[in-house]
C-alpha positions as CSV (number, residue, x, y, z in Angstrom):
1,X,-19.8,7.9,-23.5
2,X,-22.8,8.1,-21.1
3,X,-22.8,11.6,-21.3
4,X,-22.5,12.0,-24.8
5,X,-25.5,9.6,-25.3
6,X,-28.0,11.8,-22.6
7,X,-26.7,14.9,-24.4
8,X,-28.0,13.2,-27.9
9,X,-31.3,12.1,-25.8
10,X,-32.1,15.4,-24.4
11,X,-31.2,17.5,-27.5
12,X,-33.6,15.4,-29.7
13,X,-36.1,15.8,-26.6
14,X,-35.9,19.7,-26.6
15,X,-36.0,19.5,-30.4
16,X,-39.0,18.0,-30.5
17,X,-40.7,20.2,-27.1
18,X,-39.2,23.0,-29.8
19,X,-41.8,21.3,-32.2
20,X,-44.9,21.0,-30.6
21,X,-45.0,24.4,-28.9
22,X,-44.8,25.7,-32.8
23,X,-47.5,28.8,-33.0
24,X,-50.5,27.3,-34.9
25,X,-50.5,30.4,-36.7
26,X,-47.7,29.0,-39.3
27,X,-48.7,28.5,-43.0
28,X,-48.5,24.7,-44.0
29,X,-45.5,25.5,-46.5
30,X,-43.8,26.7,-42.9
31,X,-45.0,23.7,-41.0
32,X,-43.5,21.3,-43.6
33,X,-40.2,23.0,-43.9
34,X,-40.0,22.4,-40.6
35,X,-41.1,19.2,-40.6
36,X,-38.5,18.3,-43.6
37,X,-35.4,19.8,-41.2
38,X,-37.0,17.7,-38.1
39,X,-36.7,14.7,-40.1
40,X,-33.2,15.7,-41.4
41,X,-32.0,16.3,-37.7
42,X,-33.6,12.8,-36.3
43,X,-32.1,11.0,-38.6
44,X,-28.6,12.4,-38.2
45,X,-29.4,11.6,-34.2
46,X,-30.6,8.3,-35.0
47,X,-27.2,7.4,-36.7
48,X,-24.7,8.9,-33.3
49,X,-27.5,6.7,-31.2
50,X,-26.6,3.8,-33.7
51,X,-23.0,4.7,-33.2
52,X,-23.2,5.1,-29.5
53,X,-25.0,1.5,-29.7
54,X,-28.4,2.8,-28.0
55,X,-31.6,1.3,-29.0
56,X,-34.9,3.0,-28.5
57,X,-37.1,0.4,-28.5
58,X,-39.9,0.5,-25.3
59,X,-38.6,-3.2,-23.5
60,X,-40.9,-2.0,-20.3
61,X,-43.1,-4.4,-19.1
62,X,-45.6,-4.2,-16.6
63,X,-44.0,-6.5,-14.1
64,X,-40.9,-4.5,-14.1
65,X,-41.9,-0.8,-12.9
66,X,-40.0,2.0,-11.7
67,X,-42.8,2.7,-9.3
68,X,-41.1,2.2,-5.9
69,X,-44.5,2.0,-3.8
70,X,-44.2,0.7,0.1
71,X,-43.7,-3.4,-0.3
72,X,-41.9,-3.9,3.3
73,X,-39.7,-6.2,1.3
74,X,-37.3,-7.1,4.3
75,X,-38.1,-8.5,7.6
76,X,-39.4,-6.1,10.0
77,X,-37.4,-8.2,12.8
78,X,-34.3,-6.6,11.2
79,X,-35.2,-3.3,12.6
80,X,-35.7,-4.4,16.2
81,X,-32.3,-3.2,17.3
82,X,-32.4,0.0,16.5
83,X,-33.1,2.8,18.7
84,X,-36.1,4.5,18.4
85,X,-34.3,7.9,17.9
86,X,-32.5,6.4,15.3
87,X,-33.1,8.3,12.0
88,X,-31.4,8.9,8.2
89,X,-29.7,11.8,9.3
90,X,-27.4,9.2,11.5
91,X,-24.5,6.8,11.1
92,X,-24.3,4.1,13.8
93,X,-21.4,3.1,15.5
94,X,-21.1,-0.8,14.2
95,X,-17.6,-1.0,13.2
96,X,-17.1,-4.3,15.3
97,X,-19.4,-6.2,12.3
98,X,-17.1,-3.9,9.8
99,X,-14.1,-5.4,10.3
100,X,-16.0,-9.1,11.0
101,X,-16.9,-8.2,7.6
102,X,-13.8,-7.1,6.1
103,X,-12.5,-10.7,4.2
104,X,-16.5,-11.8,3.9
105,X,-16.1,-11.7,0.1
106,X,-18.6,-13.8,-1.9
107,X,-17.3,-16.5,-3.4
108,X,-16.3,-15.6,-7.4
109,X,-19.5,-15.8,-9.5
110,X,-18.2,-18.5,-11.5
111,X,-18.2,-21.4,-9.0
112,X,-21.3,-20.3,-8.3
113,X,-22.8,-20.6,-11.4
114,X,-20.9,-23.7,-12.2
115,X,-22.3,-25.5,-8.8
116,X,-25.0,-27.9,-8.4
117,X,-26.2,-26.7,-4.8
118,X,-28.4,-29.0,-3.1
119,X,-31.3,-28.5,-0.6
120,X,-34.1,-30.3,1.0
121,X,-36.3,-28.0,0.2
122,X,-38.2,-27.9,-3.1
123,X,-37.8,-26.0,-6.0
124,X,-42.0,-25.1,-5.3
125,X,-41.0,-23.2,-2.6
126,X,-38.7,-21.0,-3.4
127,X,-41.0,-20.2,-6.3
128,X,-44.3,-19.8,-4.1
129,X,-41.5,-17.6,-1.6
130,X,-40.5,-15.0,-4.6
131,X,-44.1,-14.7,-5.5
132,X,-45.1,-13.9,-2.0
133,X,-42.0,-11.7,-1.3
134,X,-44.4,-8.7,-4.2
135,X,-41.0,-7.1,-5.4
136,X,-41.7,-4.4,-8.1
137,X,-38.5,-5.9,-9.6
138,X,-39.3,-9.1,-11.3
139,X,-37.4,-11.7,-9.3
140,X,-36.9,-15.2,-11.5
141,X,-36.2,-18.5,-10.7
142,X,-33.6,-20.8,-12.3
143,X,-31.2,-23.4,-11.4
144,X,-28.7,-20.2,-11.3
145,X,-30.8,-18.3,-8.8
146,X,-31.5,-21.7,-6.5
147,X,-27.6,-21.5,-6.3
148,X,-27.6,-18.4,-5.0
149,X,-30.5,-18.1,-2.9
150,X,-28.9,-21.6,-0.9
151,X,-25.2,-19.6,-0.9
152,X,-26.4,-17.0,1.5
153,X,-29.2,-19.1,3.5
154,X,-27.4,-22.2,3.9
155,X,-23.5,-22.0,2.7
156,X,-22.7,-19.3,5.0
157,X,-24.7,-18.9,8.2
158,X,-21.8,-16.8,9.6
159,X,-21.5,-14.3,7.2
160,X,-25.4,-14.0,6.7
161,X,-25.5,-13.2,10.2
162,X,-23.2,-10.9,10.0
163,X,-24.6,-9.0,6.7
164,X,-28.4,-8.8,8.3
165,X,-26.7,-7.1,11.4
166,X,-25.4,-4.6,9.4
167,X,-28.2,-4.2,7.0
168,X,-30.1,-3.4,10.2
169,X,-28.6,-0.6,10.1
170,X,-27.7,0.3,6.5
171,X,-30.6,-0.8,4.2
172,X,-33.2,1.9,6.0
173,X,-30.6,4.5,5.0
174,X,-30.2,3.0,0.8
175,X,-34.4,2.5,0.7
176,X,-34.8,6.2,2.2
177,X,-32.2,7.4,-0.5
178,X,-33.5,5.5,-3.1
179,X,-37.4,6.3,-2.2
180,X,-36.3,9.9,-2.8
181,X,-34.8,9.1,-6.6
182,X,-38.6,7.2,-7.2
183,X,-36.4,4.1,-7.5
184,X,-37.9,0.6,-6.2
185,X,-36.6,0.1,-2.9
186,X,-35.2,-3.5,-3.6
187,X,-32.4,-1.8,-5.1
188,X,-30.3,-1.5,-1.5
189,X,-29.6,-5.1,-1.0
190,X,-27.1,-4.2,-4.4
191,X,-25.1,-3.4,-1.6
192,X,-24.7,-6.9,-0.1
193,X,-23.5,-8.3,-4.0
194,X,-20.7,-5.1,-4.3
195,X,-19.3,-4.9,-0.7
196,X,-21.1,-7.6,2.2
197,X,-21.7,-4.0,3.2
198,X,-18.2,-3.0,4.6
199,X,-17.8,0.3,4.4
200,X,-14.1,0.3,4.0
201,X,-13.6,-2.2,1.1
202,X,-11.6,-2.1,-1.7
203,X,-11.6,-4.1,-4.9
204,X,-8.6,-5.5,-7.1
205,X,-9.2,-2.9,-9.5
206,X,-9.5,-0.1,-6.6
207,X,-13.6,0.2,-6.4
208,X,-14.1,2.1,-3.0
209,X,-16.7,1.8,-0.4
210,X,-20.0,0.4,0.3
211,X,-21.2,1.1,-3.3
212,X,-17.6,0.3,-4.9
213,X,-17.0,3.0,-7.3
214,X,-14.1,3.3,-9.1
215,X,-12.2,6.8,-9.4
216,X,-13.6,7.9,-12.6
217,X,-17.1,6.8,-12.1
218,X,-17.0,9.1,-8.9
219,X,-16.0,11.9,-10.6
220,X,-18.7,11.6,-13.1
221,X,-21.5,11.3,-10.4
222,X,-20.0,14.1,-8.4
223,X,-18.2,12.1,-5.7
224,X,-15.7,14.5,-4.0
225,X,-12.4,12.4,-4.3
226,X,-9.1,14.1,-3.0
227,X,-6.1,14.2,-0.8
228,X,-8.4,14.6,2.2
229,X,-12.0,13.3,1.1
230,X,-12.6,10.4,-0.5
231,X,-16.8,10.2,-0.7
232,X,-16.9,7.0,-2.1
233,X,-16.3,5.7,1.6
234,X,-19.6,7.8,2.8
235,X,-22.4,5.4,3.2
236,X,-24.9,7.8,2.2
237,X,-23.5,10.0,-0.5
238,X,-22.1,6.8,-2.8
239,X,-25.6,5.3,-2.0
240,X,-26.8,9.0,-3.4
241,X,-24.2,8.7,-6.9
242,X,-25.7,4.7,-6.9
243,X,-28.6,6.1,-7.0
244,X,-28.7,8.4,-9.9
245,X,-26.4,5.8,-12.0
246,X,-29.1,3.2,-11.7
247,X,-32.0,6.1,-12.7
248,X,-29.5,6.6,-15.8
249,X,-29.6,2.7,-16.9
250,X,-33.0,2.2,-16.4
251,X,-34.0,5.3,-18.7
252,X,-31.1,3.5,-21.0
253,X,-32.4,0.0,-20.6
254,X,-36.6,0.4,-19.5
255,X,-35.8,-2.9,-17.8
256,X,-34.4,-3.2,-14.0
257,X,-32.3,-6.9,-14.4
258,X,-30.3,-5.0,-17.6
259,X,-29.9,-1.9,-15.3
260,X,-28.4,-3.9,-12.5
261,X,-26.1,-5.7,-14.4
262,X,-24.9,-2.8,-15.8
263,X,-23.9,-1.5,-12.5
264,X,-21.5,-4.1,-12.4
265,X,-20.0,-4.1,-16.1
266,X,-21.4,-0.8,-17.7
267,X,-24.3,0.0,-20.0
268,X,-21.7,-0.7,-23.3
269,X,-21.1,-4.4,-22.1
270,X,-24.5,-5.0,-21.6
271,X,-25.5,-3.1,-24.5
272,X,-23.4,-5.4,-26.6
273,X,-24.7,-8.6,-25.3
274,X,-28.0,-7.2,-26.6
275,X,-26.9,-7.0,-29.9
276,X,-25.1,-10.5,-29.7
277,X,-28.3,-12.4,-28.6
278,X,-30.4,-10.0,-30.8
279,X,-33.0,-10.0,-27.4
280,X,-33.3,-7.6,-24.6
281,X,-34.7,-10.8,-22.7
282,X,-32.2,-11.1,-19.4
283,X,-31.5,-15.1,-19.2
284,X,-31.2,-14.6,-23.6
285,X,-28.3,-12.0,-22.9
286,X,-27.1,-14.3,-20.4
287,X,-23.9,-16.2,-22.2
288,X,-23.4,-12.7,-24.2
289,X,-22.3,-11.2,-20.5
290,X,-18.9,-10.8,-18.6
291,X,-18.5,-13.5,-16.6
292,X,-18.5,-11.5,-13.9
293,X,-21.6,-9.7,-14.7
294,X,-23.5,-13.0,-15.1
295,X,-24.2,-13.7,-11.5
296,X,-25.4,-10.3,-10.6
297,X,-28.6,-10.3,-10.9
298,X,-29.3,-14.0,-9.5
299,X,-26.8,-12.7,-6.7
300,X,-29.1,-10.0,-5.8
301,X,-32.3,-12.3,-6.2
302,X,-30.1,-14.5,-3.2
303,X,-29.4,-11.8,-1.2
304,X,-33.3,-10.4,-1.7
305,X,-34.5,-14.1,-0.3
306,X,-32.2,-14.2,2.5
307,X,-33.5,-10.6,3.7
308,X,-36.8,-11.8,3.9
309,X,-36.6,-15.5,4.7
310,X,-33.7,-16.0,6.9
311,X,-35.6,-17.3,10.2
312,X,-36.8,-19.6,8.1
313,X,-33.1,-21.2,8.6
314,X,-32.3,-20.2,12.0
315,X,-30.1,-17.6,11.1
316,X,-30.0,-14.9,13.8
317,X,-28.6,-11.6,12.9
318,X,-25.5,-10.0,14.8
319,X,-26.8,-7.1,16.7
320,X,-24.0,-4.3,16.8
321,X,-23.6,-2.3,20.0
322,X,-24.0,1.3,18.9
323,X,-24.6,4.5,20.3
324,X,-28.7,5.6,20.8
325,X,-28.7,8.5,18.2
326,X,-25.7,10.2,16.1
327,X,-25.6,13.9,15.9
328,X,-24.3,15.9,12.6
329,X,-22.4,18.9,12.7
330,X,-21.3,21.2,10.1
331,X,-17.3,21.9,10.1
332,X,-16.1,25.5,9.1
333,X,-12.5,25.2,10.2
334,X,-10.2,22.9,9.8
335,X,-10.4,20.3,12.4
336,X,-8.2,16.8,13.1
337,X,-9.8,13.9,15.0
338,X,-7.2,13.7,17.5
339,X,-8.3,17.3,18.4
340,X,-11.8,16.6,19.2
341,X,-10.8,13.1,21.1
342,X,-8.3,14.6,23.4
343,X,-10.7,17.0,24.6
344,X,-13.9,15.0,24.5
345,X,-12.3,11.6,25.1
346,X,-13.3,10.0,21.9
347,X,-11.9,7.1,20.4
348,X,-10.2,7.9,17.6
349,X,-11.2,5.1,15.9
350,X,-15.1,5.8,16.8
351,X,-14.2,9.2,15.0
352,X,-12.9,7.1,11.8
353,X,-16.0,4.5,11.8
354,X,-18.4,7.5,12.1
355,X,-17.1,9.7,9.0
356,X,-15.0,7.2,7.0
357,X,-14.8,9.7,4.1
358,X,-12.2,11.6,6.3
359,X,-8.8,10.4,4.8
360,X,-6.1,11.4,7.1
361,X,-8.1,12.4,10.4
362,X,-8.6,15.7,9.2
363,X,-12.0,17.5,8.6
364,X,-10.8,20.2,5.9
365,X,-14.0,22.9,6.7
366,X,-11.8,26.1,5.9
367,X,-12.8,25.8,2.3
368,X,-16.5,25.0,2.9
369,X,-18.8,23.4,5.4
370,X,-17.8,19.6,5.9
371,X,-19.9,17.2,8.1
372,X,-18.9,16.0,11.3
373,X,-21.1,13.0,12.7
374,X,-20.7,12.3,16.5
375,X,-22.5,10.0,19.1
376,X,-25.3,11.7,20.5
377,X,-23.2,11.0,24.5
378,X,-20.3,13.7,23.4
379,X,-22.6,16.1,21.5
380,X,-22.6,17.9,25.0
381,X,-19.0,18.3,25.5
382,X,-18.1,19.3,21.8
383,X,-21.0,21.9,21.9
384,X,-19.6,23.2,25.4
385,X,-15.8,23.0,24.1
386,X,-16.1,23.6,20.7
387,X,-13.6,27.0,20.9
388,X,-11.4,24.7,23.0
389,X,-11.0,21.6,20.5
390,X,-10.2,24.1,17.2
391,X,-7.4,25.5,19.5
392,X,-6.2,22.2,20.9
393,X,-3.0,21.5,19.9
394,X,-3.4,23.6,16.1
395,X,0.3,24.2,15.8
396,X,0.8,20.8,15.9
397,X,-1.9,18.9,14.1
398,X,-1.7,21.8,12.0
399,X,1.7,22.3,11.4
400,X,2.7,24.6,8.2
401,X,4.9,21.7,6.9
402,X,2.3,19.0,6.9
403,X,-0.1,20.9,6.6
404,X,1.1,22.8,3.4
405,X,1.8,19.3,2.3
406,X,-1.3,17.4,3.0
407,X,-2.5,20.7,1.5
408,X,-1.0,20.2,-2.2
409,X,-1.5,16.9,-2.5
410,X,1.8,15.9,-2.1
411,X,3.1,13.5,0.8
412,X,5.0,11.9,-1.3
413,X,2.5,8.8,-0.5
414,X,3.8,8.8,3.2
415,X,1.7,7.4,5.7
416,X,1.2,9.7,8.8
417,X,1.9,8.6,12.1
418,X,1.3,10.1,15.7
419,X,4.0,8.9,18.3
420,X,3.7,9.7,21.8
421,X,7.1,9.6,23.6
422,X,7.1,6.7,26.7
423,X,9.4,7.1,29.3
424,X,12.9,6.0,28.0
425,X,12.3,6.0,24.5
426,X,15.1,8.8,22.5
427,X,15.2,9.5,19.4
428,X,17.1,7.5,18.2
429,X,15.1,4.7,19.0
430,X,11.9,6.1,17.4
431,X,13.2,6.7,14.6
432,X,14.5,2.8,14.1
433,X,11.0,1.5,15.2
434,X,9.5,3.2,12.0
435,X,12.4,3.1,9.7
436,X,13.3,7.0,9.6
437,X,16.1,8.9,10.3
438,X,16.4,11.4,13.6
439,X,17.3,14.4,11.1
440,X,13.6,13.6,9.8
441,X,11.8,13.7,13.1
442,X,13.8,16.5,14.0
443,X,12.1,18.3,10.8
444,X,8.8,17.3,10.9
445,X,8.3,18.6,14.0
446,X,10.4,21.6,14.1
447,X,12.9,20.1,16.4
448,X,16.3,22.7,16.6
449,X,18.8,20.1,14.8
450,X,20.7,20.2,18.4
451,X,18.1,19.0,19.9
452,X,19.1,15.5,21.9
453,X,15.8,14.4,24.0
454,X,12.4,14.6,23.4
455,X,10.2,15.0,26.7
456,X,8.0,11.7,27.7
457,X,4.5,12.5,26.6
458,X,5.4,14.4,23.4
459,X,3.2,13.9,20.4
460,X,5.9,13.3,17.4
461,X,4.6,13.6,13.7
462,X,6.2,10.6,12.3
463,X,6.1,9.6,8.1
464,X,6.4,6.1,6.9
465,X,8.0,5.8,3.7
466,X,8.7,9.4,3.4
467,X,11.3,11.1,1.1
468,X,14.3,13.3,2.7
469,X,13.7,15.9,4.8
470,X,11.0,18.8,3.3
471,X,11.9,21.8,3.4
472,X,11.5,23.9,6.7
473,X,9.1,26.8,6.8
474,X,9.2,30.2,7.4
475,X,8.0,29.5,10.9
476,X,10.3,27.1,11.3
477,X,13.6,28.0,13.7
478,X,16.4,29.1,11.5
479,X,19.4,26.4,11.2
480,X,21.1,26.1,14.5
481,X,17.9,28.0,16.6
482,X,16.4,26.5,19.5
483,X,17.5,26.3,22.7
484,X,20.0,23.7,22.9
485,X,20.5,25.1,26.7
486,X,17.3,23.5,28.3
487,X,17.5,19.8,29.5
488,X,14.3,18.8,27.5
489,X,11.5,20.7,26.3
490,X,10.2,23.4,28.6
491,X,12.4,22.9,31.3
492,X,13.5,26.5,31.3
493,X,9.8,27.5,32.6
494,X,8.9,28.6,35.8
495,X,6.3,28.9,38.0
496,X,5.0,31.9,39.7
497,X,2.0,32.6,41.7
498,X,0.0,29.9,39.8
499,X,1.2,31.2,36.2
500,X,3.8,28.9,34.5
501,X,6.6,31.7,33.0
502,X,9.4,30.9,30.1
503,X,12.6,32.8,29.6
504,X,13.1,33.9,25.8
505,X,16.8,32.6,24.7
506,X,18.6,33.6,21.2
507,X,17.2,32.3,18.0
508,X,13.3,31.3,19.8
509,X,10.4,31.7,18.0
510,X,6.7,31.9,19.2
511,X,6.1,28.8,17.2
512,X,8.2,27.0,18.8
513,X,7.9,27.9,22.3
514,X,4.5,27.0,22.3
515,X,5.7,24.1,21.2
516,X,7.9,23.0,23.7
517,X,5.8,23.9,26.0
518,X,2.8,21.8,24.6
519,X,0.4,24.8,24.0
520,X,-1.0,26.2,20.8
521,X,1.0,29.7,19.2
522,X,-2.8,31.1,19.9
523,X,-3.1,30.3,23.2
524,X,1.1,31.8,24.0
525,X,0.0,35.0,21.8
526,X,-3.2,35.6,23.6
527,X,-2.1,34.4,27.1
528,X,0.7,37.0,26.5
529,X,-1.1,40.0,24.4
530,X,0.8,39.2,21.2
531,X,0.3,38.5,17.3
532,X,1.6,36.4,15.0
533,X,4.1,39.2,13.4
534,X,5.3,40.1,17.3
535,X,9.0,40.4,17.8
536,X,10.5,38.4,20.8
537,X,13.9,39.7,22.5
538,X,16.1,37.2,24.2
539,X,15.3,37.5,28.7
540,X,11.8,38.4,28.0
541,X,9.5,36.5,29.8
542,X,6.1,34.9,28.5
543,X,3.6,33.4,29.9
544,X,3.1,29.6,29.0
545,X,0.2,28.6,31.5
């Protein structure tokens, strides 16, 4: 609906440009034809605006301007843990608070606005505060708004400290992006009302991220969402998409408390309360909103306050630990996480925190650039052993099964797993601990079904809640291949003169000697002077170190 009503709004716009730039050489019969089909044309667009329940009314005021200007709205103390060489272009490592954060839901906005929140502090102080705090977003003051300005600076001292530590870190990012839109910077707290700035939540109704979009509204403001990718979980780019929906509600609207509740319930909802209360006024739309939608904009007046006035209530923000500076990369192969932490010595989960728009581990850059962000103490090792980590391991973390899979879309909603074998565990008892069958194990990682043992230290791709076995590709060992001679994987190497040697046997394949003998197929085919198409003859020897 959105887009039909900007397609209305900037058809009328170019009709009328279309008007004025009218040679001034036309007779006046011409000019009032014209003017006759103008008039004929606006009228037929004033009745799909009607339909489309759109007013064009001017409700802009000159307390409530889009001019962002420099205000300093937050307290400069919130900054004081960063790094100096911290900048927009980075993600800090505060995953710690992130989880802390994780059940820090608000309470619903209904008991708020029902309660009858007391404080020792007077009502002409809070006023005189909001004046003081110069917000180019009118900020008002109500029995509502008292509510929620005592809920984050005296109902939850835990959670508030907790918020302003991340914030630290996050609201320089939001005011930078929305600086760049023209958009008053205020607008970034929004983020403490949708998520207590977690990165990772999820609503009831399956809103994503920091920003919690829902699937269709991130498709609309160009949100990559896939098997692999799912932006709404990248701090900056769903702060971006925010961004430009907010621009859209405020050209809709003219009016910033309209165009922030409508972030929460849509620009129909609150164009309908409009109609209802017959006012554009905020607090006379009030009743005609959601419930849900009510609290919104006294939320974000609460959450304003406590970003400016929190020492005033002894509240000390958490300081995450996190890495001096964060360096970007651009991706142009596909790459998995476990790749660059086995070689770099990573955490994983550092990995995860850092680019949380990364679905499964995997950073798909054969299909375009894809950005990798990485604390600035292993930019150093991943620039020195970049060739190393795309080879690492590729016929594994890369294998044509999953990979074909993960590929299509289709894992049969299967959650991936990486199992590395302890000393004792079989097969057998893997596949119990995650509910699969040895026949499935066997298949996702190319196991010979003779196999018996798997060797201690084997990485095993491992699928909850997975259908029956897939079917085995064409690099896969045909039924009944493998060698079923060798004690455990590999054992049929040998050393010689430094070099590690393995003896072909009937029905191997390149793919899966390499993988028994925990190498990639392009390190075996280079190692030994060999492609991908090269045919292998049982007693040949190849090279496998």
């Amino acid at each position: 609906m959105r887009t039909r009503r900007f397609a209305i709004l900037l058809l009328a716009g170019m009709i009328l440009m279309g008007f004025c730039t009218q040679s001034y050489a036309q007779t006046r019969k011409d000019l009032l034809k014209e003017n006759q089909k103008l008039r004929r044309t606006i009228d037929s667009l004033q009745r799909l605006l009607e339909d489309s329940e759109i007013e064009l009314t001017d409700t802009s005021t000159s307390g409530d301007t889009i001019n962002p200007g420099n205000i300093g709205f937050l307290n400069s103390e919130l900054y004081e843990n960063l790094s100096p060489e911290a900048n927009q272009d980075s993600l800090l490592s505060i995953y710690y608070l992130q989880r802390q954060m994780a059940t820090a839901n608000l309470p619903a906005v209904e008991d708020v606005e029902n309660a009858n929140y007391t404080s020792n502090i007077p009502d002409e102080v809070y006023i005189e505060n909001l004046k003081k705090m110069n917000s180019f977003i009118s900020l008002p003051y109500n029995s509502v708004v008292k509510n929620y300005i005592i809920l984050y600076t005296e109902r939850m001292p835990k959670r508030a400290a907790s918020m302003l530590g991340l914030a630290s870190y996050y609201l320089p990012i939001f005011e930078n992006i929305f600086d760049s839109y023209g958009l008053p910077k205020e607008l970034a707290a929004m983020a403490i009302i949708e998520s207590a700035l977690n990165p990772f939540a999820v609503s009831s109704a399956n809103a994503k991220g920091l920003w919690q979009f829902i699937y269709s509204a991130a498709k609309q403001y160009n949100l990559q969402v896939d098997s692999y990718i799912d932006e709404r979980f990248d701090p900056e780019k769903s702060c971006d998409a925010a961004a430009r929906f907010l621009k859209d509600s405020y050209t809709i609207f003219g009016d910033w408390a309209l165009a922030i509740s409508s972030y929460n319930c849509g620009p129909g909802n609150v164009n309908k309360a409009i109609k209802r209360a017959g006012s554009r006024d905020f607090w006379a739309i009030y009743p005609y909103l959601p419930k849900e939608t009510r609290g919104y904009m006294p939320s974000f007046v609460g959450a304003l306050y406590m970003l400016k006035y929190y020492q005033n209530y002894n509240i000390v923000p958490d300081k995450p630990t996190m890495p001096a500076h964060v360096d970007t990369f651009m991706i142009h192969k596909n790459l998995h996480f476990e790749q660059i932490s086995e070689v770099i010595g990573i955490p994983v989960q550092e990995l995860r925190e850092l680019n949380p728009q990364y679905l499964r581990d995997i950073i798909p850059g054969d299909s375009k650039g894809m950005l990798l962000r990485l604390p600035y103490n292993y930019t150093a090792p991943f620039v020195d052993n970049e060739k190393t980590i795309y080879s690492y391991k590729d016929s594994i973390f890369f294998n044509p099964i999953v990979y074909s899979r993960y590929k299509s879309g289709d894992d049969s909603g299967a959650t991936r797993i990486y199992h590395k074998v302890r000393k004792g565990q079989t097969l057998a008892s893997i596949a119990k601990k995650y509910g699969v069958t040895v026949a499935q194990i066997k298949d996702w990682n190319n196991m010979s079904a003779k196999t018996k043992s798997v060797k201690t230290g084997r990485t095993l791709i491992i699928y909850r809640n997975a259908v029956s076995n897939p079917p085995r590709s064409s690099s896969s060992a045909s039924s009944g291949s493998g060698s079923s001679s060798s004690k455990s994987n590999g054992s049929s190497a040998k050393s010689s003169g430094g070099a590690k040697y393995y003896t072909v046997k009937k029905g191997d394949t390149l793919y899966g000697i390499a993988r028994k003998n925990n190498i990639s197929l392009n390190e075996l085919l280079k190692l030994n002077g060999l492609t991908a198409k090269s045919t292998i003859h049982a007693g040949k020897k190849l090279r496998v170190k």
